[in-house]
C-alpha positions as CSV (number, residue, x, y, z in Angstrom):
1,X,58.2,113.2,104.2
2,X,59.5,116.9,103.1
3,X,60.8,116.8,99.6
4,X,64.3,117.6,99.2
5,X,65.2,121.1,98.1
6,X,68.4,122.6,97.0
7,X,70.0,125.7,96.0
8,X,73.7,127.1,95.9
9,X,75.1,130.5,97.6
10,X,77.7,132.8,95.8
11,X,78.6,135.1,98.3
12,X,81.1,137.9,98.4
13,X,82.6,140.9,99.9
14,X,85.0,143.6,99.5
15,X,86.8,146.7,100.7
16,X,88.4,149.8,99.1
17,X,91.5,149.6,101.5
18,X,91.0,146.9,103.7
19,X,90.0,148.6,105.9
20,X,87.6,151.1,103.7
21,X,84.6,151.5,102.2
22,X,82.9,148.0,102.0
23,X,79.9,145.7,100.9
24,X,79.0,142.6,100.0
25,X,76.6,140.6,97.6
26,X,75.1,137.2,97.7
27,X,72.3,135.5,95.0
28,X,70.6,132.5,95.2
29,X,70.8,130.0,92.5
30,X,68.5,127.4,90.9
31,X,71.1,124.8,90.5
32,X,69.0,123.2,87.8
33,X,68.8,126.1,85.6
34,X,71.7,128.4,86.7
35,X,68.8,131.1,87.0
36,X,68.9,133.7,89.8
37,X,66.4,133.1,92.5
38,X,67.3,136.1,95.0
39,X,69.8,138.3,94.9
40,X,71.4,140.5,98.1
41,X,73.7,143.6,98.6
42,X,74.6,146.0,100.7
43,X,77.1,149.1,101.5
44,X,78.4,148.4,105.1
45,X,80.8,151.0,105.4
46,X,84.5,151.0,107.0
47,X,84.9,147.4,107.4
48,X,87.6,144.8,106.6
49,X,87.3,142.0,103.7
50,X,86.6,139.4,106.2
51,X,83.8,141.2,107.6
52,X,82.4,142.2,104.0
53,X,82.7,138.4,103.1
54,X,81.2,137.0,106.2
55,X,78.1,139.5,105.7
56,X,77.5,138.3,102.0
57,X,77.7,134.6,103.4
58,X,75.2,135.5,106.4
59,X,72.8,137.2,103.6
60,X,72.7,134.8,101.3
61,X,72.4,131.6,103.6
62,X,68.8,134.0,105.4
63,X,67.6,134.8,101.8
64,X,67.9,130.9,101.0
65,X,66.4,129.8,103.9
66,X,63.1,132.8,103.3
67,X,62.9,131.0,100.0
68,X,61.9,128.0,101.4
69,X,60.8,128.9,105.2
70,X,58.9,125.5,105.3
71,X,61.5,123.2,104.1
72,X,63.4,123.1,107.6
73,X,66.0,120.1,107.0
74,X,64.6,119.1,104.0
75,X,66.7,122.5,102.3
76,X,70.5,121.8,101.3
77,X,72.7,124.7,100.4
78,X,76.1,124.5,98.6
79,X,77.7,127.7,99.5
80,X,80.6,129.0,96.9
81,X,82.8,131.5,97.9
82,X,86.4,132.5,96.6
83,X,87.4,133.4,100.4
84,X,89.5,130.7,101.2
85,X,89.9,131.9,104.8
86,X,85.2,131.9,104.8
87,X,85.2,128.2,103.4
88,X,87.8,126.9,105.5
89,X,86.5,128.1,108.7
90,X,82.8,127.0,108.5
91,X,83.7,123.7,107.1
92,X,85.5,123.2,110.3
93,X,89.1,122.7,109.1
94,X,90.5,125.8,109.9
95,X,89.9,127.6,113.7
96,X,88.3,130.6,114.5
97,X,90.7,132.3,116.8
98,X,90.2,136.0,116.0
99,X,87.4,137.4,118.8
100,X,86.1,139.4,116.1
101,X,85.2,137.3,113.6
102,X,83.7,134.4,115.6
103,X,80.3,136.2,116.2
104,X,79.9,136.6,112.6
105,X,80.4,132.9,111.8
106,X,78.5,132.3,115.1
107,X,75.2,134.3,112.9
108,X,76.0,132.3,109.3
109,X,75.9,129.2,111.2
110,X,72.8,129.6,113.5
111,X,70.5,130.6,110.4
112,X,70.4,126.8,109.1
113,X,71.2,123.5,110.6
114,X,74.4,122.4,109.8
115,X,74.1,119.2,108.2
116,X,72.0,121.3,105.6
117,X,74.6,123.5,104.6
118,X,78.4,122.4,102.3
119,X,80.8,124.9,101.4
120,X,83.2,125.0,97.7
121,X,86.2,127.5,97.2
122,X,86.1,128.6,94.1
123,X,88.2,131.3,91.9
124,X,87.2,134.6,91.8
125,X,86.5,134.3,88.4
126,X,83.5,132.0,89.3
127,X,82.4,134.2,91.4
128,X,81.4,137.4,89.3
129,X,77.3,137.5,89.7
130,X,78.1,138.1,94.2
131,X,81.7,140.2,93.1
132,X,79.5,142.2,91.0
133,X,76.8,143.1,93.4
134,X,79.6,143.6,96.5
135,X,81.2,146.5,93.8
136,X,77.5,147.9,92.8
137,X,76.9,148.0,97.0
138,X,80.4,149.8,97.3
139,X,79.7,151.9,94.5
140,X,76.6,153.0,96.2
141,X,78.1,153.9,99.4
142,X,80.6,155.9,97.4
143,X,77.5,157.8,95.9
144,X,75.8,158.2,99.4
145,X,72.9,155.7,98.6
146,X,72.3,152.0,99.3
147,X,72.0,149.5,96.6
148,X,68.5,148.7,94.9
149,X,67.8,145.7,93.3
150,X,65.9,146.8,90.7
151,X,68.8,149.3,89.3
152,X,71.4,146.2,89.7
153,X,72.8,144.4,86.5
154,X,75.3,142.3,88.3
155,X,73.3,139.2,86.8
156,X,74.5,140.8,83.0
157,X,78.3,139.7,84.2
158,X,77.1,135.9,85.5
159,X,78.0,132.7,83.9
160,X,75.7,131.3,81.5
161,X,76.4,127.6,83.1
162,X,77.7,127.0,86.5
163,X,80.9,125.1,86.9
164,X,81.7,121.4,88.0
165,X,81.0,121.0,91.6
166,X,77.3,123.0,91.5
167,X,74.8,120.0,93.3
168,X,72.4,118.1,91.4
169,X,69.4,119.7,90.3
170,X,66.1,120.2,92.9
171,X,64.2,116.7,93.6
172,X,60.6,118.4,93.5
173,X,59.1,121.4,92.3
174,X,61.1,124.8,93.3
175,X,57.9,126.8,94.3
176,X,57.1,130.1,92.8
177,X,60.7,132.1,92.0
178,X,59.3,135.2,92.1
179,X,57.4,134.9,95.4
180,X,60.1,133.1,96.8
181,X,62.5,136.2,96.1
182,X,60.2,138.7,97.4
183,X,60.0,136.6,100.9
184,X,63.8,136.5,100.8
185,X,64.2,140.4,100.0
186,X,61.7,140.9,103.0
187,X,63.6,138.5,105.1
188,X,67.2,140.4,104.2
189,X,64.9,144.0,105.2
190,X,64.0,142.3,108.2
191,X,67.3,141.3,109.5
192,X,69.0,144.6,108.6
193,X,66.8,146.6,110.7
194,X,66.8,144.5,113.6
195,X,70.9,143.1,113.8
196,X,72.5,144.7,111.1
197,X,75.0,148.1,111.5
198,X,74.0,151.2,109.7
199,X,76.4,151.7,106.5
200,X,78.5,154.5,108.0
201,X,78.8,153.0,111.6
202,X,81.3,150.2,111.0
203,X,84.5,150.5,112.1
204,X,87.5,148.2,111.1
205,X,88.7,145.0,112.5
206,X,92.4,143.6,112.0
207,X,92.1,140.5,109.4
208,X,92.9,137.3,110.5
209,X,96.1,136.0,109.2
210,X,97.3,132.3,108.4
211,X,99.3,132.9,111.8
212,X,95.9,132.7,113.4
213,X,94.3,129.7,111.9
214,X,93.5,132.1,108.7
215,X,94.7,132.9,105.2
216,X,95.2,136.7,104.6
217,X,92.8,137.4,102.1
218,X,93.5,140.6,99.1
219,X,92.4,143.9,99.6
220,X,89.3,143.6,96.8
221,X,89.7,145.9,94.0
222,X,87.2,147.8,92.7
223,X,85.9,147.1,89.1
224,X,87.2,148.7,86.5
225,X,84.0,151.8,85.8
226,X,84.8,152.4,89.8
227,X,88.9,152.9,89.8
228,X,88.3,156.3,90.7
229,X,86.5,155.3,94.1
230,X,88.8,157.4,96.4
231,X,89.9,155.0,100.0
232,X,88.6,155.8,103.2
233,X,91.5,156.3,106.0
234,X,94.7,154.0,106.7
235,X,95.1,150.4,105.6
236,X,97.5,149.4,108.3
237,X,101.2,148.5,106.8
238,X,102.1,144.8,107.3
239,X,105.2,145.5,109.6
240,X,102.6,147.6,112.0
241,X,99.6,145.4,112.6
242,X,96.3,145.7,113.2
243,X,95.3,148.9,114.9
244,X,94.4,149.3,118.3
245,X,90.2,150.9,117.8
246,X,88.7,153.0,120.2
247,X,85.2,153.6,119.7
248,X,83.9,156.5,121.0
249,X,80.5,156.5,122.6
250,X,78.6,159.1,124.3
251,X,76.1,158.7,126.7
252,X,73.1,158.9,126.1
253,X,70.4,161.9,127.3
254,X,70.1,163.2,130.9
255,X,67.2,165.7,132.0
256,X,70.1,168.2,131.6
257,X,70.6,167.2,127.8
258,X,67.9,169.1,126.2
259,X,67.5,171.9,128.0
260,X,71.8,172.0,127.0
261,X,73.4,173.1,130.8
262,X,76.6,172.6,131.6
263,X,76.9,168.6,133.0
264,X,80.5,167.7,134.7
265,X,82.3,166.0,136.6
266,X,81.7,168.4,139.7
267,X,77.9,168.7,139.1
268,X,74.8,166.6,140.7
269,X,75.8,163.3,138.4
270,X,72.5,162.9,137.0
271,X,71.6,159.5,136.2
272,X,69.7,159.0,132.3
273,X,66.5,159.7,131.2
274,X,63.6,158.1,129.4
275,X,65.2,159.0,126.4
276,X,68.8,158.3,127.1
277,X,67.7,155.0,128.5
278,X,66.2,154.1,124.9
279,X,68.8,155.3,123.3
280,X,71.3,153.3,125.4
281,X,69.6,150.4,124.1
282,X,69.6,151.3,120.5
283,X,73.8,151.6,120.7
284,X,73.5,147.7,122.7
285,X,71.5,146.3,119.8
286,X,73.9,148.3,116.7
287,X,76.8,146.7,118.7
288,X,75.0,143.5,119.4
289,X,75.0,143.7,115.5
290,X,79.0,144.2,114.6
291,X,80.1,141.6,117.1
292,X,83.3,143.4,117.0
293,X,83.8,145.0,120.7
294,X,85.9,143.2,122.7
295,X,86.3,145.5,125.8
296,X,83.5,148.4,127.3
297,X,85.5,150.9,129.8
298,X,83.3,153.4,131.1
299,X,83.5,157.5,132.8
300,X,82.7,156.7,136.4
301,X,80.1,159.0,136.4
302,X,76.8,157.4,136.2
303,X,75.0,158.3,132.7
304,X,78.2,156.4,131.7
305,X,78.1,153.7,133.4
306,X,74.4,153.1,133.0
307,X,74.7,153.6,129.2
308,X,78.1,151.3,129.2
309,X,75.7,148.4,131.4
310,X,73.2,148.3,128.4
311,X,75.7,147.7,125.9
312,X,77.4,145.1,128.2
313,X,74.2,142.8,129.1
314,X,73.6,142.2,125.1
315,X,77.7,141.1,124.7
316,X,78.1,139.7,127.7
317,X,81.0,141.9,128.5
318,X,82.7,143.6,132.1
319,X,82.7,147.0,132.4
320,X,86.1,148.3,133.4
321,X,86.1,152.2,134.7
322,X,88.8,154.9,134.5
323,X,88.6,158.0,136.1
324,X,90.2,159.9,133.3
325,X,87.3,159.2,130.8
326,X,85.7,161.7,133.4
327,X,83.7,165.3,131.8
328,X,85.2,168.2,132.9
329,X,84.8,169.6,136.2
330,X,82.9,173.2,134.7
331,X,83.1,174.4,138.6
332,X,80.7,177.0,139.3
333,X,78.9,176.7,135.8
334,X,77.4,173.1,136.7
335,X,73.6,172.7,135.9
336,X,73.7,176.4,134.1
337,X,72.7,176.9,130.4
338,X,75.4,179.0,128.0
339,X,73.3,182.2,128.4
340,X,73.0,182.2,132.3
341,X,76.5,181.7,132.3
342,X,76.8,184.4,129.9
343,X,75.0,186.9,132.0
344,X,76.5,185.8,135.3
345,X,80.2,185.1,135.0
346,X,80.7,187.1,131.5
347,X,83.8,187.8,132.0
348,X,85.1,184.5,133.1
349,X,83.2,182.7,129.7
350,X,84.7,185.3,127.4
351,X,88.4,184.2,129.0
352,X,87.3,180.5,128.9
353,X,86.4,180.5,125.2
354,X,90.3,182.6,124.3
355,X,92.5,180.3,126.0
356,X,92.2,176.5,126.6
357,X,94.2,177.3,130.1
358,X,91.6,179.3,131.4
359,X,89.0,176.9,134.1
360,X,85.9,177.8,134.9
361,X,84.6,179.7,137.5
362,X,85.0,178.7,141.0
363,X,88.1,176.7,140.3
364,X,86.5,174.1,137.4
365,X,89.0,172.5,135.3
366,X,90.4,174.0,131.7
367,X,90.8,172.2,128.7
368,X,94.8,172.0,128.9
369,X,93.8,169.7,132.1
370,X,91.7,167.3,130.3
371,X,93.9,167.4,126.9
372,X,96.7,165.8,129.3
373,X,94.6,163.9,131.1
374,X,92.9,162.3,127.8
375,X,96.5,162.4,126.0
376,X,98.1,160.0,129.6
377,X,94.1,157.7,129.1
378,X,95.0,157.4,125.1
379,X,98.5,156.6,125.9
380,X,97.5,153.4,128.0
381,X,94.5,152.4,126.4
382,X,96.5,151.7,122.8
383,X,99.4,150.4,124.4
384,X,96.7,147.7,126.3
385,X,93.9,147.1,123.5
386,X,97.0,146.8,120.3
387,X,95.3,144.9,117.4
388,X,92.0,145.1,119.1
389,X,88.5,147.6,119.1
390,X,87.6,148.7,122.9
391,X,84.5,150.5,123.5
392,X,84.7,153.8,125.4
393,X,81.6,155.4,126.8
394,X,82.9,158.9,127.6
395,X,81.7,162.7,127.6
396,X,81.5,165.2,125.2
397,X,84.4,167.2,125.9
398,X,86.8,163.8,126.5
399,X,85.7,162.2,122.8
400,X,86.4,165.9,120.6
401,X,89.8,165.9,122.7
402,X,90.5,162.4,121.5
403,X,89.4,163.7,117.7
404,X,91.0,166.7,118.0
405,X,95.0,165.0,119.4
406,X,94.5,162.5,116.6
407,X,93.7,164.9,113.6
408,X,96.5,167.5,115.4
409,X,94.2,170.4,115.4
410,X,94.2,173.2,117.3
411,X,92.2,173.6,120.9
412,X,89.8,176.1,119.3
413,X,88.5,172.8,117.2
414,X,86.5,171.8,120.3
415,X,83.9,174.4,119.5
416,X,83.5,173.3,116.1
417,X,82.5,170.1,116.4
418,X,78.8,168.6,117.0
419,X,78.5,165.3,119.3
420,X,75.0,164.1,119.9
421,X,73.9,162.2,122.9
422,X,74.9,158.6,122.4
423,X,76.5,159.4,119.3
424,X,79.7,157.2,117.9
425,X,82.7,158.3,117.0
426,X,85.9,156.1,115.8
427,X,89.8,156.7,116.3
428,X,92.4,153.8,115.1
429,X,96.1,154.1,116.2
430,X,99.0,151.9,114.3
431,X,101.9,150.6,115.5
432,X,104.1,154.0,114.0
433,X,102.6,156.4,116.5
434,X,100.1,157.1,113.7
435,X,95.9,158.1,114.2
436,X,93.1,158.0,112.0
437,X,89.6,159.5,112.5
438,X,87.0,157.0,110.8
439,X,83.9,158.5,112.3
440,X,82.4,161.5,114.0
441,X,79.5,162.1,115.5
442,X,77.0,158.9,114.2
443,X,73.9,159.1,115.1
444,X,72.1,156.4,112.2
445,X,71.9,153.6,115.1
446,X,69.2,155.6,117.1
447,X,67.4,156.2,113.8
């Protein structure tokens, strides 16, 4: 018979601006000593509190269970967290009706059985060892670095004893700590690079609310050495809701990619490469990771769809298509690089590049046409997906037009902006008419 092993959670997670720049931090804890068995943080990126929270719970519960890999139902964990809305929800008494938070809790319950795992609200103030490491994680993403274990101190601001309500101490020995916390830090390695989004590709989600079966939860303020960390974007107002997200995704590589020709709408519709094929499944797996789309629509043309079908199989989505997600129509340029253009039509490339009326050669389309085009898509994609992230998989010269109507720039910005193939971009839109660009041009998934 497996001797009975048990340990407690702290887990916790913040953001600068729900949504902003966000992390979380879990430790394991030997609840006979109070001592830190494994500790786990990490900078996320844009994300909401409820994200950052279910992340620290989801790390902490896989670095308990790498502890102990051979304890199977013999382990018990007493999670304590100060999210009320966390607690409530995985003990079963509240529902999870948000879409976008019930893969997270989906993950945090699927990594031990369930009779092996209780869950304790406690203040925040019980709470400072995971607070702590959530700010040091935020902090590093501030700096442009992730957090390190070895540089952390978050166990300096950690209770001495552990309040009322910790379980009783371990029946049996608690194996070798130090082993143990290795196997959990490679564990936490492990799961990062296989399911977890890079720290700059997370876009928000709306919060759930106690309208939904929630309790709104605090934007989670920053210690006092990191006041100064500036926010990242707009927090949307209480009276506007949730934004409605549109995530930007390009397709991945054609034949045509590399070699950098001219690839329409009027052209020979090339379907993707080796390459693009791979990197398709790289942007499937990073949002595999987030959980957080709710709707793929697709470009007709076919790198698009193909590239919006691998993302689809791994969330077990439909793929809706609208026309004006489209490329441009570069007319007689198709399948030509910049310089053959250049030295064939040199006068119609010099008129293209001065005014965004201007189409290509042989009756292509100008910009102007796809800025209203994009403008009419934008119009009835926010008003459908309000309060809710929708994946687009588009073209180059449809996701800078989205960027470029949301920051108000000028046409000239298209040309000064890089998108990589399969490359994310994020644009949220708020109930006032608002936009705010969150990301352009990410390419860490593929990486």
């Amino acid at each position: 018979m497996s001797v009975a092993r048990q340990v407690v959670v702290e887990a916790d997670g913040g953001s600068r601006g729900n949504p902003g720049p966000a992390g979380y931090g879990a430790v394991v804890i030997d609840p006979a000593t109070g001592e830190p068995l494994a500790e786990a943080a990490e900078y996320i990126g844009v994300a909401t509190n409820n994200v950052a929270e279910y992340r620290g719970l989801i790390a902490g519960l896989t670095a308990a269970k790498a502890l102990f890999p051979d304890a199977g139902e013999a382990l018990r964990v007493h999670v304590r967290m100060d999210s009320k809305l966390v607690v409530e929800q995985m003990s079963g008494r509240w529902k999870i009706k948000h879409p976008d938070m019930k893969p997270l809790a989906a993950r945090a319950a699927a990594i031990l059985p369930p009779s092996s795992v209780t869950y304790e609200w406690i203040p925040r103030a019980q709470n400072k060892h995971a607070d702590r490491l959530a700010n040091e994680a935020m902090d590093a993403g501030r700096d442009g670095r992730q957090w390190e274990a070895s540089a952390s101190t978050a166990a300096l601001d950690a209770p001495s004893a552990r309040t009322p309500g910790t379980p009783s101490p371990v029946q049996g020995p608690v194996g070798d700590q130090a082993a143990g916390a290795a196997r959990a830090r490679a564990a936490l390695a492990a799961a990062r690079g296989a399911a977890a989004p890079a720290p700059d590709a997370l876009f928000s989600l709306p919060e759930e609310t106690a309208e939904s079966g929630g309790e709104p939860t605090d934007a989670h303020p920053a210690p006092q050495q990191s006041a100064e960390a500036p926010q990242s974007g707009w927090g949307a107002a209480p009276d506007l809701g949730a934004p409605a997200t549109l995530v930007l995704l390009r397709h991945g590589e054609t034949a045509l990619t590399p070699e950098k020709r001219f690839s329409g709408s009027g052209g020979t519709d090339p379907e993707l490469s080796a390459v693009g094929r791979g990197q398709a499944e790289r942007a499937a797996g990073h949002f595999a990771a987030l959980g957080t789309v709710e709707e793929i629509v697709s470009s007709p043309l076919r790198r698009c769809r193909e590239t919006a079908a691998a993302v689809a199989a791994r969330l077990g989505l439909d793929v809706r298509i609208d026309e004006s997600l489209r490329e441009t129509d570069f007319g007689a340029w198709e399948g030509l690089t910049f310089g053959e253009v250049r030295e064939r039509y040199g006068d119609d490339l010099t008129a293209w590049l001065a005014s965004p009326d201007t189409a290509p050669t042989g009756g292509g389309e100008s910009f102007a046409q796809v800025a209203e085009r994009v403008a009419a898509a934008r119009d009835r994609l926010v008003a459908r997906y309000a309060g809710r992230t929708v994946l687009l998989v588009t073209h180059v010269t449809p996701i800078k037009t989205f960027v470029r109507l949301a920051l108000g720039a000028p046409p000239e910005a298209l040309f000064r902006m890089e998108l990589s193939a399969a490359s994310i971009s994020t644009v949220a839109y708020y109930g006032d008419g608002n936009a705010s660009v969150r990301l352009l041009n990410d390419t860490s998934h593929l990486r």
